[in-house]
C-alpha positions as CSV (number, residue, x, y, z in Angstrom):
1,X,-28.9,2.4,1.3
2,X,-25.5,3.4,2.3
3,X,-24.1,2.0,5.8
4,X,-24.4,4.3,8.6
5,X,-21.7,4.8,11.4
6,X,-22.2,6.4,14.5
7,X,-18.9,8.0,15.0
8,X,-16.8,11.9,15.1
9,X,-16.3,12.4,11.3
10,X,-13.0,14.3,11.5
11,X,-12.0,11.4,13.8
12,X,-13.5,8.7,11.3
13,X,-11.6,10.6,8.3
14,X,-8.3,11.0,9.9
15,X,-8.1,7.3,10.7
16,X,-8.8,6.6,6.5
17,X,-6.0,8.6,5.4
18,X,-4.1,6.3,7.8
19,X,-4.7,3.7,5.4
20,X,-5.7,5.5,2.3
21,X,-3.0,8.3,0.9
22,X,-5.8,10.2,-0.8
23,X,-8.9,11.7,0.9
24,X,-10.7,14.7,-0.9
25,X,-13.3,17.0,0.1
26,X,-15.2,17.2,-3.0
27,X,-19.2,18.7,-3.1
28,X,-19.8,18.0,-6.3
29,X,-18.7,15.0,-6.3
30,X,-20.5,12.2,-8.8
31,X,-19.4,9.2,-6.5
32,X,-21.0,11.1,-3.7
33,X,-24.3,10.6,-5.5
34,X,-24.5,7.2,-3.4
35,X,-22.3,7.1,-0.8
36,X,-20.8,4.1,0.5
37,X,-20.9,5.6,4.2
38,X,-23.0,8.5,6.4
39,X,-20.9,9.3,9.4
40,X,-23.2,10.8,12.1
41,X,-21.6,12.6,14.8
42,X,-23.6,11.1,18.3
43,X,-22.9,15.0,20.0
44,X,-23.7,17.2,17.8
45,X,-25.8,15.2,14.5
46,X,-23.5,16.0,11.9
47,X,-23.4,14.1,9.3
48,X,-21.3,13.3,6.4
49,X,-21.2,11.4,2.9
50,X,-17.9,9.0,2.2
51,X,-17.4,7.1,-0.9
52,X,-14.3,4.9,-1.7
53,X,-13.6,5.3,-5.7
54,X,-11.9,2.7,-7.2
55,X,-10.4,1.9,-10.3
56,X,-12.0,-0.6,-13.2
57,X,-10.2,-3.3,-11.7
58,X,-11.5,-2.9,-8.3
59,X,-8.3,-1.1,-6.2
60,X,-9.2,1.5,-4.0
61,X,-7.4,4.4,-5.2
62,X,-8.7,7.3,-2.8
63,X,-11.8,8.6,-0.7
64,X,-14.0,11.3,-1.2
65,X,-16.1,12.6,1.3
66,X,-18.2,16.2,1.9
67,X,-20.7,17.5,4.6
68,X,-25.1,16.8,4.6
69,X,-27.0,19.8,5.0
């Protein structure tokens, strides 16, 4: 069950490539299959799918994210 946060998405994803250099809209995705996050918009009830991938080792290398229908 991935961790839901109440928040603007575009807000929410600008603020990750503060801290992460690589953040991709990607649909088809594979590590969007579980995501690690569902950012739900309070306003309007957008919602949308973010998953961290990481290398074998465990370091973060990027974030990929995409829109719920």
């Amino acid at each position: 069950m991935p961790t839901v946060i109440k928040r603007d998405p575009k807000r929410f994803l600008k603020e990750l490539r503060i801290h992460y250099g690589d953040v991709w809209k990607m649909p088809s995705s594979q590590y969007l299959a579980s995501p690690d996050f569902v950012v739900v918009d309070p306003k309007t009830g957008k919602k949308t799918k973010v998953s961290f991938v990481s290398l074998d080792d465990g370091e973060v290398v990027g974030v990929v994210y995409d829109d719920l229908s």
